[in-house]
C-alpha positions as CSV (number, residue, x, y, z in Angstrom):
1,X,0.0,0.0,0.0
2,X,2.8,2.1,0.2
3,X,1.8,3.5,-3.2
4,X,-1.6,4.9,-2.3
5,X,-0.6,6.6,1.1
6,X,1.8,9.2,2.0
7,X,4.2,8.8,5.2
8,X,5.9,11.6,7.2
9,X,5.4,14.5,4.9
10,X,2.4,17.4,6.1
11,X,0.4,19.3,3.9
12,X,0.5,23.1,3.7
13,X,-0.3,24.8,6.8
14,X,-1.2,28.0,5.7
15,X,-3.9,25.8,3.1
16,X,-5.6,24.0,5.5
17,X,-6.1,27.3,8.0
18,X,-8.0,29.3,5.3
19,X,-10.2,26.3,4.5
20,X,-11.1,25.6,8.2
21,X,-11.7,29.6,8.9
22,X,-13.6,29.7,5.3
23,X,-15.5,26.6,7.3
24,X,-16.0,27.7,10.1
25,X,-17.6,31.0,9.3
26,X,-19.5,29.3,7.1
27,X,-21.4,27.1,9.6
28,X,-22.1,30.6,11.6
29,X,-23.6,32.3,8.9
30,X,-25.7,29.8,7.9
31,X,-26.6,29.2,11.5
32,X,-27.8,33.1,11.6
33,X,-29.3,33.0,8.3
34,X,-31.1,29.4,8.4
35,X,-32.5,30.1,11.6
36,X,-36.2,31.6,10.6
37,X,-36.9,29.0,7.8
38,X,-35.7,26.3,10.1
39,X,-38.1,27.0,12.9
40,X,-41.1,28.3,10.6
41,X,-40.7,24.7,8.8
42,X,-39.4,22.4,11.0
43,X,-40.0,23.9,14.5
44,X,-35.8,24.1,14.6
45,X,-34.4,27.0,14.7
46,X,-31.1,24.6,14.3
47,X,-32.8,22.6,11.6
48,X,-30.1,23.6,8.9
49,X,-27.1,24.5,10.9
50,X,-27.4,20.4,12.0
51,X,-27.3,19.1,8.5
52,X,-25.1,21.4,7.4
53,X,-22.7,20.4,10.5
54,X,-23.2,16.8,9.9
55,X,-22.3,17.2,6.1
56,X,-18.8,19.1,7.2
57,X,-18.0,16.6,9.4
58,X,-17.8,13.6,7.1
59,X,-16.5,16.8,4.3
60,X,-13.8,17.3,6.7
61,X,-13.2,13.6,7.3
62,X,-13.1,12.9,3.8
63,X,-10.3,15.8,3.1
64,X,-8.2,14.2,5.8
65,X,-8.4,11.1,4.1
66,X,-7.8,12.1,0.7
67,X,-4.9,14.3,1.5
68,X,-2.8,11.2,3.0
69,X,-3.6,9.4,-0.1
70,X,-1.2,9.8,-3.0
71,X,-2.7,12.2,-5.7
72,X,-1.1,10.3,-8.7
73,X,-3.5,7.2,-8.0
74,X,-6.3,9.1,-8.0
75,X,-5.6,10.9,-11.2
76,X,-4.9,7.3,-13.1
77,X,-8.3,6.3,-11.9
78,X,-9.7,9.1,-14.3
79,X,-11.9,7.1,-16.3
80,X,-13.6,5.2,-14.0
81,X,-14.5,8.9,-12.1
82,X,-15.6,10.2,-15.2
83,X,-17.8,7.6,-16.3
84,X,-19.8,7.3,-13.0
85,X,-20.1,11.0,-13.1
86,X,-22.2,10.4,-17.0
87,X,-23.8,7.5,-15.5
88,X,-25.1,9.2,-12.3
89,X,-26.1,12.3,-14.4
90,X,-28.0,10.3,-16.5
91,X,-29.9,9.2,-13.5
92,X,-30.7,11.7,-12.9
93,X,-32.4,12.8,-16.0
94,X,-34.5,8.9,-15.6
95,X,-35.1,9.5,-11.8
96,X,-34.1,12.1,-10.2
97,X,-36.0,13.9,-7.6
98,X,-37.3,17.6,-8.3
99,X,-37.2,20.5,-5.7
100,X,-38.3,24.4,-6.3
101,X,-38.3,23.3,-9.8
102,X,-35.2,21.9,-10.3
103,X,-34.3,17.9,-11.1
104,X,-30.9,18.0,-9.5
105,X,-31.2,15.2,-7.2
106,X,-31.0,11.7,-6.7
107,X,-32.7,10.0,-3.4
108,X,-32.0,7.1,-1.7
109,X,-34.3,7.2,1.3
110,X,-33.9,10.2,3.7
111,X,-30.4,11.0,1.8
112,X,-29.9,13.3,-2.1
113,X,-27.2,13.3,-3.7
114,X,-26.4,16.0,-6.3
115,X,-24.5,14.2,-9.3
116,X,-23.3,18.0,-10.6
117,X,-20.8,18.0,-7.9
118,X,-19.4,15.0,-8.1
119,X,-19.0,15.8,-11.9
120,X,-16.8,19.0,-11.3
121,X,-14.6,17.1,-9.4
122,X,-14.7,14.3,-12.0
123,X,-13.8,16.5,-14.8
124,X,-10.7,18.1,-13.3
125,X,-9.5,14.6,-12.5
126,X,-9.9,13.6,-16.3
127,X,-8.4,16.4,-17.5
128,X,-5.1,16.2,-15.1
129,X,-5.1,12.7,-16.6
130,X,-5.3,13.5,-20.5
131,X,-3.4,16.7,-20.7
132,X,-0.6,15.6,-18.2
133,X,0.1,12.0,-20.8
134,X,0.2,13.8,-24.1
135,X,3.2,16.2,-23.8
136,X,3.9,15.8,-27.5
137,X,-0.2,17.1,-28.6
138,X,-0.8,19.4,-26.5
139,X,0.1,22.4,-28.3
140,X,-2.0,21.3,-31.1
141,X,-5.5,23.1,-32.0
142,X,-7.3,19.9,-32.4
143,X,-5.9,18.2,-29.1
144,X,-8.0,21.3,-27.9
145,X,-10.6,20.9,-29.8
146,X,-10.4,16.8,-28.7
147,X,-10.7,17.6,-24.7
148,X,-13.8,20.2,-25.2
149,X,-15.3,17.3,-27.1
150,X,-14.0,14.6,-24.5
151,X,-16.0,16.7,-21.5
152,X,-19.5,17.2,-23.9
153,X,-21.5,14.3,-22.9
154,X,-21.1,15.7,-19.2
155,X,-21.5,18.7,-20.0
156,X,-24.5,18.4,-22.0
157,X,-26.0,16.3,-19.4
158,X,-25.4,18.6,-16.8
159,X,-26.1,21.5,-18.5
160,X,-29.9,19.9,-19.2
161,X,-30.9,21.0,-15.5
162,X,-28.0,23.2,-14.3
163,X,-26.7,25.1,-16.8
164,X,-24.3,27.6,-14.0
165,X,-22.1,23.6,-13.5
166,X,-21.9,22.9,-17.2
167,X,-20.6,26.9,-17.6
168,X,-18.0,26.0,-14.3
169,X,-17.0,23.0,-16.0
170,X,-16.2,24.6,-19.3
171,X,-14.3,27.3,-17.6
172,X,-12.2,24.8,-15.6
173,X,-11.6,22.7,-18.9
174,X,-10.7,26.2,-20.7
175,X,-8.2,27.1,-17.9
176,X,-6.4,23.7,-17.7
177,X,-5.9,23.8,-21.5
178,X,-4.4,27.2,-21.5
179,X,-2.1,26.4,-19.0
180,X,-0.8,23.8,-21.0
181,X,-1.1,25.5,-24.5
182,X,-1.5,29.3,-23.8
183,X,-2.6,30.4,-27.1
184,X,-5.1,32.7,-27.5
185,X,-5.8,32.3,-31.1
186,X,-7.4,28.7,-30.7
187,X,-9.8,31.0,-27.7
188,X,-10.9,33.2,-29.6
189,X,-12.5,30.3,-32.4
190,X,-13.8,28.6,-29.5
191,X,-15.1,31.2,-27.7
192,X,-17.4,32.1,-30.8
193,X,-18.5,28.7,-31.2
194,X,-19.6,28.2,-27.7
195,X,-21.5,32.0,-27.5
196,X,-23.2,30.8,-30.8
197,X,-24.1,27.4,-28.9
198,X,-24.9,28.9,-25.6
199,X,-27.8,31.4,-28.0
200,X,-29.3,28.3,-29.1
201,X,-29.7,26.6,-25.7
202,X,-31.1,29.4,-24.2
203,X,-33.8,29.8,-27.2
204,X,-34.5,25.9,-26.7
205,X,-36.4,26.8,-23.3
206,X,-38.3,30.1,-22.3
207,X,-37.4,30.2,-19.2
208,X,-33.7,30.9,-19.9
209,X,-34.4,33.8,-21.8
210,X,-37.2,34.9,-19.2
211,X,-34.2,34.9,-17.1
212,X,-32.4,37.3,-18.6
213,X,-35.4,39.6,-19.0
214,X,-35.9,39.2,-15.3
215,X,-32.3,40.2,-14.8
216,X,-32.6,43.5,-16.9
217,X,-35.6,44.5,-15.2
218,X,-36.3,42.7,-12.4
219,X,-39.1,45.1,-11.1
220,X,-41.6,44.2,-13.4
221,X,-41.8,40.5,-13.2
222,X,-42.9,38.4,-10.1
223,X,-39.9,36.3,-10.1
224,X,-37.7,39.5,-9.8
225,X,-39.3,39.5,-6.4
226,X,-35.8,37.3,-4.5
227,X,-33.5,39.9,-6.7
228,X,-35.1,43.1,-5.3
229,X,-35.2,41.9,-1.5
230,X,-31.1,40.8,-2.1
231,X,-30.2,44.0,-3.2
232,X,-32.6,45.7,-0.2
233,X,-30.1,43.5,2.2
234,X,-26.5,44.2,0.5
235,X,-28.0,48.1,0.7
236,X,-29.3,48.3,4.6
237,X,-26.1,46.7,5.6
238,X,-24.0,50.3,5.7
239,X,-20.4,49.6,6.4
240,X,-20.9,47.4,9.4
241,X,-23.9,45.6,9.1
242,X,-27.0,45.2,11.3
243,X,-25.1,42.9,13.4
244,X,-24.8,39.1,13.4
245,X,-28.3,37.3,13.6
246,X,-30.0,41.0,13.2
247,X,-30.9,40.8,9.5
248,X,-34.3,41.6,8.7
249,X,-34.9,40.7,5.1
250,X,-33.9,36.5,5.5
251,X,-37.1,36.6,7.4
252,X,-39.2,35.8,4.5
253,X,-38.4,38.5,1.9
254,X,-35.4,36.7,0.2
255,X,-36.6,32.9,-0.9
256,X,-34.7,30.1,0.7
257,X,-31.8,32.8,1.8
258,X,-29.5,30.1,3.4
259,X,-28.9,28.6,-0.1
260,X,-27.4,30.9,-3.4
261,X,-28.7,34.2,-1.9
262,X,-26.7,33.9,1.5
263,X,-24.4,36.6,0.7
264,X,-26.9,39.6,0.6
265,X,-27.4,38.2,4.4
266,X,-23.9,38.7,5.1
267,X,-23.9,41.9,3.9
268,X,-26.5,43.4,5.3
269,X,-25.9,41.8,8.6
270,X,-22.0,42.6,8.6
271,X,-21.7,45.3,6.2
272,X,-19.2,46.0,3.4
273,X,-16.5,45.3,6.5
274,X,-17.8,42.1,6.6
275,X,-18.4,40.9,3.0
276,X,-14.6,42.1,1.8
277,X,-13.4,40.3,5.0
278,X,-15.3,37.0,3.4
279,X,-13.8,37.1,-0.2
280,X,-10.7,38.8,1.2
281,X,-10.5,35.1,2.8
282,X,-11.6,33.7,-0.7
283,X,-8.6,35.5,-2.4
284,X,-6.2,34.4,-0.3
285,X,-7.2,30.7,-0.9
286,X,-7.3,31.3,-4.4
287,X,-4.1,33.0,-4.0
288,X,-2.9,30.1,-2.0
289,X,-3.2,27.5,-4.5
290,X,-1.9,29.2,-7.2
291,X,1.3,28.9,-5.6
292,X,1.3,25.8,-5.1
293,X,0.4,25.4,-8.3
294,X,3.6,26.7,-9.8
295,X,5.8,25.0,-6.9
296,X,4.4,21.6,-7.5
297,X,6.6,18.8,-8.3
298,X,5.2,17.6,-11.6
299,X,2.3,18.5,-14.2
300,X,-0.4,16.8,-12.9
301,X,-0.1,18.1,-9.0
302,X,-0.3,21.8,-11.0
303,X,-3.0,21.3,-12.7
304,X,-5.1,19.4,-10.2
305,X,-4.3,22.8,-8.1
306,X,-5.0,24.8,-11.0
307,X,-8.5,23.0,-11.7
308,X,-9.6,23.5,-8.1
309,X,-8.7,26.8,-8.2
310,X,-10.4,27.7,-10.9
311,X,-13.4,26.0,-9.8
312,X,-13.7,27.9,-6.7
313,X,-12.7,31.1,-8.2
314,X,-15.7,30.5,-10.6
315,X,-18.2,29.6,-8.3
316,X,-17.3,33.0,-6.0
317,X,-17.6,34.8,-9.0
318,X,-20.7,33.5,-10.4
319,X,-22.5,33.7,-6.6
320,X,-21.4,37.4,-6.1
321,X,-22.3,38.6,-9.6
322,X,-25.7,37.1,-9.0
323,X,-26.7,38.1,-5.9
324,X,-25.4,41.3,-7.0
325,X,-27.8,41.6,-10.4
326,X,-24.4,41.8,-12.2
327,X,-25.3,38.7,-14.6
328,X,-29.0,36.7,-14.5
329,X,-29.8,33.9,-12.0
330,X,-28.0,31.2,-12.1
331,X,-28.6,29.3,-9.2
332,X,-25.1,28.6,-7.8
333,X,-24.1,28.3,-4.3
334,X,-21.3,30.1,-2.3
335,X,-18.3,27.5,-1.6
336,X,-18.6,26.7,1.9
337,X,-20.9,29.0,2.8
338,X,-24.5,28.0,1.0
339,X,-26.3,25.3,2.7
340,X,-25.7,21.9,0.7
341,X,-24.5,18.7,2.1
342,X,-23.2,17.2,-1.5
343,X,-21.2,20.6,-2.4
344,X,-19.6,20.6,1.1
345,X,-18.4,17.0,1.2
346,X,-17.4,16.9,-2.7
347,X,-15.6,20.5,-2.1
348,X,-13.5,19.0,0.9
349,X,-12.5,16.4,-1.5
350,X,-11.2,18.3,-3.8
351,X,-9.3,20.6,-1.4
352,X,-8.2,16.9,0.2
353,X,-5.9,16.6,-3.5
354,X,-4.7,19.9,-3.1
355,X,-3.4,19.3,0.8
356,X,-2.4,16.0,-0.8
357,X,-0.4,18.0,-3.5
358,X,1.5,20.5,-1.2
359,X,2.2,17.0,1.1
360,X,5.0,16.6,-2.0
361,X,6.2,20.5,-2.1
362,X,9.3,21.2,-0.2
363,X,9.5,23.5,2.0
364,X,10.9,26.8,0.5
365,X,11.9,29.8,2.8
366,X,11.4,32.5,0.1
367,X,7.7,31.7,0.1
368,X,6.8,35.3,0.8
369,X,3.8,34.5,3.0
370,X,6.0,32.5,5.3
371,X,8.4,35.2,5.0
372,X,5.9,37.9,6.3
373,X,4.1,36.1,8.8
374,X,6.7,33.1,10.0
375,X,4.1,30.9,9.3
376,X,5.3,27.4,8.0
């Protein structure tokens, strides 16, 4: 076994602090902002905040594990990953169970289990593996063209009932590729093949392009309604906020507030302080792994840090700009912040392969954070 596990070697420090803080605060907001839909609905004011803490346990149990395993084992287990991922997609499609009128979910008994998020994970494993064994192709346009094509039968799956993943999972597959072949020619064709694509999907359905009506004018359609009451919250929170647990408008004004929406709750209950404090914390995990990224000791430890960077850079992004009106709804959740048992476990599990990564990174006393702070 002495090929799966790592011996005597620990993972980054300054890594696994920002994900336990980033943790951590999450549980606490969504303690504060769960609170009045958990006791209205389940006579619990703790209803949420439980879940949720029983999901980050066995998240945080799983990270452990998986950073003490070695990350090259993982990454030649690629296929198999990927293939469940298409075949628990597709069940979902055939069975999945429905909720506030999305069929993201699969049920077995009291448990769900949200397929897209094992998917992301699945996908950045795949294309470590692929780009990382063809050193020879991959400066060539159609070995691009071959990995966007490789990742369309999840993507199109995905994108069927959650269209913000499938956008996530192109975005990771674009920035792994450019990293190993940073051309921006071969972009720029792609780029206006997938806006041409993405026009088509969203004229398939109404209720896409509704969307984006809804986003440029939110007042006059009923399901502007959770936009408006966001932006009330980010606005009555000042500089400081209303104070933890004091926010007015997660009491029934913003729909289901502890799930995507659970930043204009932060901000209007710790201000603009607050909120820059959150993604300053963000930032500096994104930061974090980036260099690690560059210091890893081989191509596939980079870009397994680089894909789970850019997932969670995406996801931040994506979550802000919404709750912020800055692009239409898209119904996706604040990394470790939103409640959601299947994105806290499967999020630990990535970060789990980075920790695993940095495990292999020798210590280096220029690191400038460890230079500033003495922090090793």
């Amino acid at each position: 076994m002495g090929h799966l596990w790592i011996r005597g070697k620990h993972p980054d420090r300054l890594l696994m602090t920002v994900i336990l803080l980033l943790t951590a605060m999450g549980m606490v907001y969504l303690y504060s902002t769960g609170a009045y839909y958990g006791e209205a609905r389940f006579h619990d004011h703790a209803y949420y905040f439980k879940k949720q803490l029983l999901a980050v346990s066995l998240g945080l149990a799983v990270m452990y594990g998986v950073s003490c395993m070695e990350y090259t084992w993982i990454i030649r287990r690629a296929g198999l990953f990927y293939f469940a991922s298409l075949l628990l997609s597709a069940a979902v499609l055939v069975v999945g169970k429905e909720y506030n009128g999305s069929k993201r979910w699969l049920a077995f008994g009291p448990l769900s289990f949200q397929p897209a998020e094992f998917a992301k994970a699945a996908v950045i494993i795949l294309l470590v593996f692929v780009i990382s064994r063809r050193p020879g192709e991959r400066t060539g346009f159609f070995f691009t063209v071959g990995i966007f094509l490789l990742i369309l039968p999840i993507v199109a799956l995905v994108g069927t009932n959650n269209l913000s993943t499938a956008v996530i999972i192109l975005g990771i597959a674009a920035c792994l590729i450019f990293m190993a072949n940073p051309k921006y020619i071969q972009f720029v064709g792609l780029g206006a093949v997938a806006m041409s694509m993405a026009g088509i999907f969203l004229a398939l359905e109404s209720y896409r392009l509704e969307r984006i009506a809804v986003w440029l004018d939110p007042e006059n359609y009923n399901k502007g309604f959770q936009t408006i009451q966001g932006l009330y919250a980010i606005g009555s929170g000042g500089l400081f906020g209303l104070g933890l647990g004091e926010g007015r408008q997660k009491l029934g004004f913003v729909p289901e507030a502890q799930n995507d929406m659970i930043f204009s709750i932060i901000c209007e209950e710790t201000g603009l302080f607050g909120a820059l404090l959150l993604l300053g914390l963000f930032a500096f995990l994104i930061i974090r792994l980036y260099m690690l990224s560059v210091r890893a000791r081989d191509l596939e430890g980079s870009l397994l840090l680089a894909g789970i960077m850019t997932h969670i850079a995406l996801q931040v992004i994506l979550n802000v700009a919404v709750v912020t009106n800055s692009i239409p709804n898209t119904g996706i959740t604040l990394p470790f912040i939103s409640y959601g048992g299947t994105s806290i476990v499967f999020l630990h599990g990535e970060l789990g392969m980075a920790l695993a990564v940095s495990r292999q990174i020798p210590h280096r006393t220029d690191d400038p954070f460890v230079a500033y702070t003495g922090y090793k």
